[in-house]
PDB file as gemmi writes it, atoms N, CA and C in Angstrom:
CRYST1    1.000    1.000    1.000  90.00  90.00  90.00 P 1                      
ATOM      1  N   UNK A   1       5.894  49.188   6.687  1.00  0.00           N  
ATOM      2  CA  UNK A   1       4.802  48.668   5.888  1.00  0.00           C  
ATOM      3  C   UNK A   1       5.289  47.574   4.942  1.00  0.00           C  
ATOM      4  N   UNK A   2       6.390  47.669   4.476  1.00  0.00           N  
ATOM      5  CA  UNK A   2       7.101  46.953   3.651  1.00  0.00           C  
ATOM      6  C   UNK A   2       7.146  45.759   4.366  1.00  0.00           C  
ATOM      7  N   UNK A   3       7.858  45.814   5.372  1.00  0.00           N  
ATOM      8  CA  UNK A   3       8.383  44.957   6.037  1.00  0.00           C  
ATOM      9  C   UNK A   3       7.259  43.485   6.229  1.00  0.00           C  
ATOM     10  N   UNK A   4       6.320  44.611   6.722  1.00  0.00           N  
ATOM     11  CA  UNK A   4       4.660  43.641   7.345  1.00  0.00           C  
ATOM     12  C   UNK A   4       4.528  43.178   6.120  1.00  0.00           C  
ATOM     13  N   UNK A   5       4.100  43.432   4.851  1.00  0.00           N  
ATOM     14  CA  UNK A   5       3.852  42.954   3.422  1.00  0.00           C  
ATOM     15  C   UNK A   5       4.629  41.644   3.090  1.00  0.00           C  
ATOM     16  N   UNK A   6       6.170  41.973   3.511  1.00  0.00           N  
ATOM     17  CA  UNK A   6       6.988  40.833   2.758  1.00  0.00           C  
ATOM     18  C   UNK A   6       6.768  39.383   4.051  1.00  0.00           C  
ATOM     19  N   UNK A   7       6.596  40.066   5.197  1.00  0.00           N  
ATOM     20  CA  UNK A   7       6.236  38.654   6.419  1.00  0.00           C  
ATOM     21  C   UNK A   7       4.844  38.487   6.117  1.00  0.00           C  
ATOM     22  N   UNK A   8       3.502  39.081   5.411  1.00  0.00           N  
ATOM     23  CA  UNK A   8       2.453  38.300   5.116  1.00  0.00           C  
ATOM     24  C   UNK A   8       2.791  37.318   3.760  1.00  0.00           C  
ATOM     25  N   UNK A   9       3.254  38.010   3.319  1.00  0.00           N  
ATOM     26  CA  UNK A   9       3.551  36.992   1.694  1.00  0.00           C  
ATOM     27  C   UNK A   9       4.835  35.478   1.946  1.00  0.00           C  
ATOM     28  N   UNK A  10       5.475  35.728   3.036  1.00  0.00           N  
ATOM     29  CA  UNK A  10       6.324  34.721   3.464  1.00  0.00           C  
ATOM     30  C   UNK A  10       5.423  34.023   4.313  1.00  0.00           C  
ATOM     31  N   UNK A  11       4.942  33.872   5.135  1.00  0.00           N  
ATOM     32  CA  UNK A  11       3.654  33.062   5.602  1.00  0.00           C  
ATOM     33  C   UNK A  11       2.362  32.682   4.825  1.00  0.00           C  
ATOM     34  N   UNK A  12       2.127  33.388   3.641  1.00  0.00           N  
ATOM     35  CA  UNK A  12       1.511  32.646   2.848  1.00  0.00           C  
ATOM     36  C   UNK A  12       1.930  31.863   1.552  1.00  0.00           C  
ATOM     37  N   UNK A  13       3.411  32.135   1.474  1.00  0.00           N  
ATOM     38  CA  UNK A  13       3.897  31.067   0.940  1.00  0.00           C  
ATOM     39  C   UNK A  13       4.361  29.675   1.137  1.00  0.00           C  
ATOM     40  N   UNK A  14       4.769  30.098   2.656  1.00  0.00           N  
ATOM     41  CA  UNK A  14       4.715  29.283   3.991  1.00  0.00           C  
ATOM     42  C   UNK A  14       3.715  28.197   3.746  1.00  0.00           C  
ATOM     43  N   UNK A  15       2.829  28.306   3.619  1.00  0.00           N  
ATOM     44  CA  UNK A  15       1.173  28.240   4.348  1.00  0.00           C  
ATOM     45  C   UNK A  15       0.998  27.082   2.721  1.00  0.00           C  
ATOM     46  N   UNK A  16       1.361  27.261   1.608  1.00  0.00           N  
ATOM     47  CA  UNK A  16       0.819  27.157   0.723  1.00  0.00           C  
ATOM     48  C   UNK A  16       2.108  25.833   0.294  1.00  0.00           C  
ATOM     49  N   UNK A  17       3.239  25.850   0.953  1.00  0.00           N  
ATOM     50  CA  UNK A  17       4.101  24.520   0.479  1.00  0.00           C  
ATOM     51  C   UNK A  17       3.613  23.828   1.329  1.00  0.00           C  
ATOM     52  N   UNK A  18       3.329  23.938   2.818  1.00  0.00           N  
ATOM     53  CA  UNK A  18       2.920  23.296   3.592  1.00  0.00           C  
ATOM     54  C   UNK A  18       1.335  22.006   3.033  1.00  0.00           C  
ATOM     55  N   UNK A  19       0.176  23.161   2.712  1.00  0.00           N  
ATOM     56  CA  UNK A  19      -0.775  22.749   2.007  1.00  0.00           C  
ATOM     57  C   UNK A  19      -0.721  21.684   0.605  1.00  0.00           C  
ATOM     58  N   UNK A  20       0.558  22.129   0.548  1.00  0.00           N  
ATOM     59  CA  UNK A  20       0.590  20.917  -0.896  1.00  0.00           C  
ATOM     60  C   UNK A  20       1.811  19.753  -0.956  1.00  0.00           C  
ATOM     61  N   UNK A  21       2.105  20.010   0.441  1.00  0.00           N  
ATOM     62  CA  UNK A  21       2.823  18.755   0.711  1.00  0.00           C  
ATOM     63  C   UNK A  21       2.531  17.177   0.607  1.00  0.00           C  
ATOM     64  N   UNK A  22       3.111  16.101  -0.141  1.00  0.00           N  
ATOM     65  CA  UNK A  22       2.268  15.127  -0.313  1.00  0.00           C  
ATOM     66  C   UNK A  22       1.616  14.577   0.813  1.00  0.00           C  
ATOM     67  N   UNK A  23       0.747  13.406   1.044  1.00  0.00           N  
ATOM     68  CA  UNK A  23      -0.016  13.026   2.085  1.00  0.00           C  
ATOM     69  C   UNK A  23       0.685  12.117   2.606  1.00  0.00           C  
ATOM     70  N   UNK A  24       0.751  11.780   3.862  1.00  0.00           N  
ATOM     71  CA  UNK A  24       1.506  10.204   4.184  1.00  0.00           C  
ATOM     72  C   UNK A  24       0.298   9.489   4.458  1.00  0.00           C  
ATOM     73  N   UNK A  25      -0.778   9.131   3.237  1.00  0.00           N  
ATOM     74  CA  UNK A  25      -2.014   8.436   3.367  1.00  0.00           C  
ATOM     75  C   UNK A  25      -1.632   6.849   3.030  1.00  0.00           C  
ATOM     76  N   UNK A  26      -0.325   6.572   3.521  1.00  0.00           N  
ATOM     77  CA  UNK A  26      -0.218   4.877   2.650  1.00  0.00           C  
ATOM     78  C   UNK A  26      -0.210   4.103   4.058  1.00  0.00           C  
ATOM     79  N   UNK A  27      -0.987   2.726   3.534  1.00  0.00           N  
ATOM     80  CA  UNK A  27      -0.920   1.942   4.987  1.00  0.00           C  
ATOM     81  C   UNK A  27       0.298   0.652   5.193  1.00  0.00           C  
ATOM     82  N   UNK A  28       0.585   0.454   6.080  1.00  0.00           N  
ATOM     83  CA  UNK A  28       1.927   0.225   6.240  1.00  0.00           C  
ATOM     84  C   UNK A  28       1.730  -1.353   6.406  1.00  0.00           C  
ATOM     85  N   UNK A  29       2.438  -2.396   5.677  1.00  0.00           N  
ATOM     86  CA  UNK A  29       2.089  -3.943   5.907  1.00  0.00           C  
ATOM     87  C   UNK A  29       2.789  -4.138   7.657  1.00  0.00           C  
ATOM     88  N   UNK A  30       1.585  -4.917   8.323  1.00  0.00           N  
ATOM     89  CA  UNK A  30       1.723  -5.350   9.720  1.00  0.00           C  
ATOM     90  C   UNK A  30       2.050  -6.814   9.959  1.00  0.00           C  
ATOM     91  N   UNK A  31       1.576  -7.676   8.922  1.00  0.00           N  
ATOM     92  CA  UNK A  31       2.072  -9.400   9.049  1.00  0.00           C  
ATOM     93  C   UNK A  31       1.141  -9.633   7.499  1.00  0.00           C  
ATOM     94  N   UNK A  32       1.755 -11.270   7.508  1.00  0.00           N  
ATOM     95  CA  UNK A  32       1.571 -11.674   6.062  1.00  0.00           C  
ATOM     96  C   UNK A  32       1.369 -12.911   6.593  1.00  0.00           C  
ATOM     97  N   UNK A  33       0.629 -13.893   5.771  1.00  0.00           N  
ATOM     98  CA  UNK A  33       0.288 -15.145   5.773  1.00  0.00           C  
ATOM     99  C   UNK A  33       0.514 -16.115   4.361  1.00  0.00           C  
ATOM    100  N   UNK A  34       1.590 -16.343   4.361  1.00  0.00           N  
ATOM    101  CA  UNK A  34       2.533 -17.499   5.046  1.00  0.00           C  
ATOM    102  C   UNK A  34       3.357 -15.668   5.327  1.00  0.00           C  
ATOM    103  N   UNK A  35       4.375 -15.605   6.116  1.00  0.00           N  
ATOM    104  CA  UNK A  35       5.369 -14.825   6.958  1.00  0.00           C  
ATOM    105  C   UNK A  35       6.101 -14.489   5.703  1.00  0.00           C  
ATOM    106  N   UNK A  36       6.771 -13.241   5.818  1.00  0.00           N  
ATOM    107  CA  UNK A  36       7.666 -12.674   4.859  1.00  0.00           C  
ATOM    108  C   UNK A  36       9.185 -13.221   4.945  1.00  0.00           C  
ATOM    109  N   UNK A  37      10.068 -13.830   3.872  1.00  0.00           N  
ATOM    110  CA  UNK A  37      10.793 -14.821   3.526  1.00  0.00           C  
ATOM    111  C   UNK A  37      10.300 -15.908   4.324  1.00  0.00           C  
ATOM    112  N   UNK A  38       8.917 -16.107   4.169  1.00  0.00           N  
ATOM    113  CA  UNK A  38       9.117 -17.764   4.949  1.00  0.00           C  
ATOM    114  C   UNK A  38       9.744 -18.867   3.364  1.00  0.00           C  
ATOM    115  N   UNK A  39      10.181 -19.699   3.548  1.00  0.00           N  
ATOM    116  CA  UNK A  39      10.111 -21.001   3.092  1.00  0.00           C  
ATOM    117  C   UNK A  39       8.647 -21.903   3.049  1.00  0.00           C  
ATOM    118  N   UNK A  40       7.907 -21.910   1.810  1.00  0.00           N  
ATOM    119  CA  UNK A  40       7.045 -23.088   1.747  1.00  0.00           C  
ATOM    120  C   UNK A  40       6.981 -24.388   1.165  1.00  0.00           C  
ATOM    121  N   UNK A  41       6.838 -25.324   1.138  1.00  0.00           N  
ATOM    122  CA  UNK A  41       6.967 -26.817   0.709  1.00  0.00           C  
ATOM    123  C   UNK A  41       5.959 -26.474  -0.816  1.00  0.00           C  
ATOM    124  N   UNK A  42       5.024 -25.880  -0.629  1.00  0.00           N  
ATOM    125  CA  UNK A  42       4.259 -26.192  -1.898  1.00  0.00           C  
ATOM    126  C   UNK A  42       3.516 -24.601  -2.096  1.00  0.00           C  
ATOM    127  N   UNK A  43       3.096 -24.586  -3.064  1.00  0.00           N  
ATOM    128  CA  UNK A  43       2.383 -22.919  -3.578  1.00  0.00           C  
ATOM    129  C   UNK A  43       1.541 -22.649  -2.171  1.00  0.00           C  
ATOM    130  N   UNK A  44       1.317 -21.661  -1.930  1.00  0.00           N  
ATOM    131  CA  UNK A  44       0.010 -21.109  -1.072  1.00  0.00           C  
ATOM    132  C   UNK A  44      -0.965 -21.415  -1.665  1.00  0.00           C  
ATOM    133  N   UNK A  45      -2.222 -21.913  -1.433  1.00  0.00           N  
ATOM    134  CA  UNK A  45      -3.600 -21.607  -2.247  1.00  0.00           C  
ATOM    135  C   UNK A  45      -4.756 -20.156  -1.560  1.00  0.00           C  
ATOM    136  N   UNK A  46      -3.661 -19.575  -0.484  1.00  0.00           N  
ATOM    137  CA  UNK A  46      -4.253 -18.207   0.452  1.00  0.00           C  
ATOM    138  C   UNK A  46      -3.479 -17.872   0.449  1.00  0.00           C  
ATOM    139  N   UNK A  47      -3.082 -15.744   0.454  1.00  0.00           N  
ATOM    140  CA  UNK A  47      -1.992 -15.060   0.728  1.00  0.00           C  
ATOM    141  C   UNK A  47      -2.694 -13.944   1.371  1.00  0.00           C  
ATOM    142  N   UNK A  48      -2.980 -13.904   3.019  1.00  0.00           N  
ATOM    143  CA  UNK A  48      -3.087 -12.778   3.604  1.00  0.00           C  
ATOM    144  C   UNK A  48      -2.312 -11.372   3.953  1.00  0.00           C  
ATOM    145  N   UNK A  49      -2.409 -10.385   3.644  1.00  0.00           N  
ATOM    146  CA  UNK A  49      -1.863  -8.988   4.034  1.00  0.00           C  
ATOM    147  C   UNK A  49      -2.341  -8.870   4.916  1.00  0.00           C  
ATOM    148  N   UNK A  50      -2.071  -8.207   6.314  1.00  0.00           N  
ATOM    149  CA  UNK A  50      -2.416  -7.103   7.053  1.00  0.00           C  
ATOM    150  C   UNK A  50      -1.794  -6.064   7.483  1.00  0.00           C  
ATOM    151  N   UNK A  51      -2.643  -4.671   7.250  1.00  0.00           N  
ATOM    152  CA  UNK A  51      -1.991  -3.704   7.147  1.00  0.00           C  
ATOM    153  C   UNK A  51      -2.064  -2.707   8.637  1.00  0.00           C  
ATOM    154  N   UNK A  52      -1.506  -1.581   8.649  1.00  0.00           N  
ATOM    155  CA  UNK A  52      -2.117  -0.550  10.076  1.00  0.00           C  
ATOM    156  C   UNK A  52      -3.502   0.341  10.188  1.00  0.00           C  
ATOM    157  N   UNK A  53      -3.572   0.200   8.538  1.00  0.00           N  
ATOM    158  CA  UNK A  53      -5.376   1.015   8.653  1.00  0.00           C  
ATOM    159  C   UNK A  53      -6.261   0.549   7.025  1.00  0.00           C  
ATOM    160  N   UNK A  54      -7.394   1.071   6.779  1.00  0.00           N  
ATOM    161  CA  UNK A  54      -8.203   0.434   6.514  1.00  0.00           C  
ATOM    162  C   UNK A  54      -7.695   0.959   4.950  1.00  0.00           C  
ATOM    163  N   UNK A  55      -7.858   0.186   3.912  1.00  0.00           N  
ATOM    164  CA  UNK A  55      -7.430   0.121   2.409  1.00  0.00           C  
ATOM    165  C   UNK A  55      -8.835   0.324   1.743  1.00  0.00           C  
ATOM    166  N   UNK A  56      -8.705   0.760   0.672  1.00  0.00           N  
ATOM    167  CA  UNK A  56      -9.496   1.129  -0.404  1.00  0.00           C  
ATOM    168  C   UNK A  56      -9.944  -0.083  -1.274  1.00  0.00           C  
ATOM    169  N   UNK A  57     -10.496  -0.620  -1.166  1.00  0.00           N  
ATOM    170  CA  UNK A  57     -11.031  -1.704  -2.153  1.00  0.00           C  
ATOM    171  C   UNK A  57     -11.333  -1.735  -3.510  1.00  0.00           C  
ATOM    172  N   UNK A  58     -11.615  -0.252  -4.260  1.00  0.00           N  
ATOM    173  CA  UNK A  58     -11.092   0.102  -4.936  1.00  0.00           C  
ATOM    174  C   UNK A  58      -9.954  -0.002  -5.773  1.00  0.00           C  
ATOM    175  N   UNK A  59      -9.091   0.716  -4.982  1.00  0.00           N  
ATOM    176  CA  UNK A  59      -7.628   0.825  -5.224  1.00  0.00           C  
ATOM    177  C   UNK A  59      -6.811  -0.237  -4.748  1.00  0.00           C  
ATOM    178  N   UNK A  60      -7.242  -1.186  -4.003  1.00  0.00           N  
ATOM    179  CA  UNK A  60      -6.032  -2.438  -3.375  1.00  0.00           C  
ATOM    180  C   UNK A  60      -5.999  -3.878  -3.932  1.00  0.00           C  
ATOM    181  N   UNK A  61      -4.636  -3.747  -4.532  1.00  0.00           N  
ATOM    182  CA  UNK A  61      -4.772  -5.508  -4.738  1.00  0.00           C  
ATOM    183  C   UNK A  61      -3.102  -6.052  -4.692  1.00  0.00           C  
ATOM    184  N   UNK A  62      -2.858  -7.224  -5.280  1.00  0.00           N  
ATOM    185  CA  UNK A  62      -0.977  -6.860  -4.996  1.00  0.00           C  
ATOM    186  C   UNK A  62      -1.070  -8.502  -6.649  1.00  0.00           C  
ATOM    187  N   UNK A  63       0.490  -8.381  -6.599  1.00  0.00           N  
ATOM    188  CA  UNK A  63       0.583  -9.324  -7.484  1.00  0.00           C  
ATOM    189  C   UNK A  63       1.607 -10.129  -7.314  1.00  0.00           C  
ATOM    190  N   UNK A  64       1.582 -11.200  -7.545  1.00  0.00           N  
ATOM    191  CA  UNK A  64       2.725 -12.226  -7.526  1.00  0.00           C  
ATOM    192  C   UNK A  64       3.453 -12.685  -8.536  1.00  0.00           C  
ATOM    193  N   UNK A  65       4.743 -12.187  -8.183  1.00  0.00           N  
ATOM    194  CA  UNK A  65       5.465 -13.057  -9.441  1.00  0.00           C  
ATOM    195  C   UNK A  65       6.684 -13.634  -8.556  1.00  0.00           C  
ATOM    196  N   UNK A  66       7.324 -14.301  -9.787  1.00  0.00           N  
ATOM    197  CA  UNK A  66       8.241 -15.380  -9.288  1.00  0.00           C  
ATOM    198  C   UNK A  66       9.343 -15.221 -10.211  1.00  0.00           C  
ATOM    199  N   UNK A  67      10.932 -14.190  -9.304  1.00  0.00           N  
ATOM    200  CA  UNK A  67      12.194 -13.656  -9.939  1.00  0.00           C  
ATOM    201  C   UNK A  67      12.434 -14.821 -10.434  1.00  0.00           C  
ATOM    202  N   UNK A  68      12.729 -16.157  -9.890  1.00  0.00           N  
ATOM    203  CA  UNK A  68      13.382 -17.212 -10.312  1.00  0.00           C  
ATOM    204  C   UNK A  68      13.111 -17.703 -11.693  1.00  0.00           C  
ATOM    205  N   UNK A  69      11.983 -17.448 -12.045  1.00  0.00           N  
ATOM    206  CA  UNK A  69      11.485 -17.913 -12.741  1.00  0.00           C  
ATOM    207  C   UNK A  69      11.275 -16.255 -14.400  1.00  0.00           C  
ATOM    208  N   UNK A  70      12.189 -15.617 -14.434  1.00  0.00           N  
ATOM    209  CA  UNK A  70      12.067 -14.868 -15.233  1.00  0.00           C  
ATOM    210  C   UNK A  70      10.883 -13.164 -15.074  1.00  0.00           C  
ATOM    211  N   UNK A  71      10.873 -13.353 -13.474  1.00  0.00           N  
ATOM    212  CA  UNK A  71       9.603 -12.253 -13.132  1.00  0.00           C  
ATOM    213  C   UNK A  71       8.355 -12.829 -13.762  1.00  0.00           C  
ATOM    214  N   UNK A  72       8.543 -14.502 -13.691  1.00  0.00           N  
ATOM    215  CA  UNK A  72       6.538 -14.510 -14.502  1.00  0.00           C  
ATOM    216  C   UNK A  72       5.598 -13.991 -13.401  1.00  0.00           C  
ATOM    217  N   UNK A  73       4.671 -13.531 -13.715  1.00  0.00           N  
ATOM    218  CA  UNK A  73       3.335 -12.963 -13.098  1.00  0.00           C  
ATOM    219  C   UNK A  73       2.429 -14.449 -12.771  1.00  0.00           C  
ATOM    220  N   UNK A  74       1.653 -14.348 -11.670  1.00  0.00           N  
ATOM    221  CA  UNK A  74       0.731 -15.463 -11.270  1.00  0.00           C  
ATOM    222  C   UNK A  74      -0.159 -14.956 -11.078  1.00  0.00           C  
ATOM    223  N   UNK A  75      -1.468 -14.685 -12.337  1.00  0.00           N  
ATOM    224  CA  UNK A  75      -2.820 -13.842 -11.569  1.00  0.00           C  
ATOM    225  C   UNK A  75      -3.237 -14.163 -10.414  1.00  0.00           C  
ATOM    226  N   UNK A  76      -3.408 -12.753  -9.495  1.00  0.00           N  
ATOM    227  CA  UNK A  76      -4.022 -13.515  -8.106  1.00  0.00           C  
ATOM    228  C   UNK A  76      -5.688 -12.153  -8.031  1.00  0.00           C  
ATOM    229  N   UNK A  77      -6.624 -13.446  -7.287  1.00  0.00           N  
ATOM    230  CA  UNK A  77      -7.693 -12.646  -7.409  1.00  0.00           C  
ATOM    231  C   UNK A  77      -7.819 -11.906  -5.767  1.00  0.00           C  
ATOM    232  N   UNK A  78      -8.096 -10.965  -5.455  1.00  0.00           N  
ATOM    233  CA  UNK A  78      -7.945 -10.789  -4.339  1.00  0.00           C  
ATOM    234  C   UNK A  78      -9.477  -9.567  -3.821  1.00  0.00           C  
ATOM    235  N   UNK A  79      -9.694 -10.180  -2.663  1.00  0.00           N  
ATOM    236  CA  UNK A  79     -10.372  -9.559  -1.792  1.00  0.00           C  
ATOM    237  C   UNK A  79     -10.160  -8.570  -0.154  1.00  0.00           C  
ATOM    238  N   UNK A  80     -10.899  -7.540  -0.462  1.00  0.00           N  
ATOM    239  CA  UNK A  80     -10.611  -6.830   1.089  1.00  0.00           C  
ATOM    240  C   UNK A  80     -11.372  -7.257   2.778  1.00  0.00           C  
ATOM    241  N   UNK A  81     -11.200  -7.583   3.659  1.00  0.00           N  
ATOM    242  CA  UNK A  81     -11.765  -7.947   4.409  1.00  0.00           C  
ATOM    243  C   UNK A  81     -12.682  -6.821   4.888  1.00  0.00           C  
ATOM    244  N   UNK A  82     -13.630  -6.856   5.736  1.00  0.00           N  
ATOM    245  CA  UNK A  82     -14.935  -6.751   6.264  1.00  0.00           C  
ATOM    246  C   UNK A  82     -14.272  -4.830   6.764  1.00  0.00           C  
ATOM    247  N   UNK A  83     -13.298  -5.362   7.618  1.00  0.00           N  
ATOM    248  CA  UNK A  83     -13.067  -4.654   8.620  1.00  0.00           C  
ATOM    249  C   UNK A  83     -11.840  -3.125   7.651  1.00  0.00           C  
ATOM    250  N   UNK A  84     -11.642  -3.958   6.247  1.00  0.00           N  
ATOM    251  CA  UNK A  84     -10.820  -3.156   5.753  1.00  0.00           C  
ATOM    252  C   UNK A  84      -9.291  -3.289   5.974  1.00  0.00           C  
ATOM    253  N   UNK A  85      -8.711  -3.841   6.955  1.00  0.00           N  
ATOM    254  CA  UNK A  85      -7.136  -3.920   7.130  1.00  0.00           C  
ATOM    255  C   UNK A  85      -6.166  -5.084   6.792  1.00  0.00           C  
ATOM    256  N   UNK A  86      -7.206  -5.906   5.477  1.00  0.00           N  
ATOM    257  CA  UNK A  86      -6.594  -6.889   5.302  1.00  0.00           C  
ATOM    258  C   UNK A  86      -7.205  -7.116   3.755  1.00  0.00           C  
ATOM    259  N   UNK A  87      -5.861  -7.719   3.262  1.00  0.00           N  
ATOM    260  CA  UNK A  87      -7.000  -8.197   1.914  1.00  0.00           C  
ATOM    261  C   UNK A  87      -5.944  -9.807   1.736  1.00  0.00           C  
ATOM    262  N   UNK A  88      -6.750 -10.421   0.969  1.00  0.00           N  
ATOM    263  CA  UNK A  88      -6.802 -11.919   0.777  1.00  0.00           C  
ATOM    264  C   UNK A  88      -6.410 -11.997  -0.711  1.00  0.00           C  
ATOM    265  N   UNK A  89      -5.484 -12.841  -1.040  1.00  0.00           N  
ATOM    266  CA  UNK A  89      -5.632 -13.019  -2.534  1.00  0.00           C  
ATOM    267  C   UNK A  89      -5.458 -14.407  -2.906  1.00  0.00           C  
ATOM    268  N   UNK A  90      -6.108 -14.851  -3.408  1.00  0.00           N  
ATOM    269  CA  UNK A  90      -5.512 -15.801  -3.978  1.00  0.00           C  
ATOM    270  C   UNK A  90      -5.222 -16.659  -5.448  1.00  0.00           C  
ATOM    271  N   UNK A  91      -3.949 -17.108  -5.778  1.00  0.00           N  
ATOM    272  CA  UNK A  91      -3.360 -17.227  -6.863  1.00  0.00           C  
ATOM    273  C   UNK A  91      -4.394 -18.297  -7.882  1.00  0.00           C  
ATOM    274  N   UNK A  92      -4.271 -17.610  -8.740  1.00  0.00           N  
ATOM    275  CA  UNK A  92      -5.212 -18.302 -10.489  1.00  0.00           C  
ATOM    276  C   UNK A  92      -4.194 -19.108 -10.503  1.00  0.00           C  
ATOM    277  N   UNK A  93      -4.755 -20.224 -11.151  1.00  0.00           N  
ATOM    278  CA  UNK A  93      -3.907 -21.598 -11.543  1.00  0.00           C  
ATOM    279  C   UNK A  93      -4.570 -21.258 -13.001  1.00  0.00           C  
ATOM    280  N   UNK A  94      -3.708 -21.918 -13.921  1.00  0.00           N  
ATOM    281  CA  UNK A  94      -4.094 -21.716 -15.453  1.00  0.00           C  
ATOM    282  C   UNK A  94      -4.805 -23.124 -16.027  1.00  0.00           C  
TER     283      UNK A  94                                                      
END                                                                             
């Protein structure tokens, strides 16, 4: 009886790390526009993401900064596409 008791309570402890394991709900970048380390001649005035599944519009945006330059930040305003697997941003000029 013991025995059965301590294998239900080990399967529901089982049961219960399993249940609260974090989610692998993050979507994974698929290509970028201009290409990741590309070289450009002049700023982007478009910066496309695309990802493997559909993003939260909500929750999605990204930011640009520039190490060379002391980590300054470049507000970028950004939008999610139609379909969800892409969002668009593009950089504020001051």
């Amino acid at each position: 009886m013991k025995t059965r008791l301590f294998g239900l309570a080990a399967l529901a402890g089982a049961t219960a790390l399993i249940a609260s394991s974090p989610a692998w709900a993050h979507a994974h970048l698929v290509s970028s526009n201009p290409a990741a380390n590309a070289a450009v001649a002049a700023a982007p005035k478009v910066i496309t993401l695309t990802f493997n599944e559909k993003l939260v519009p909500a929750f999605s945006k990204f930011e640009l900064t520039m190490p060379e330059h002391g980590g300054m930040k470049v507000p970028v305003k950004t939008t999610v596409s139609k379909d969800g697997k892409s969002i668009t941003g593009t950089p504020q000029t001051r």
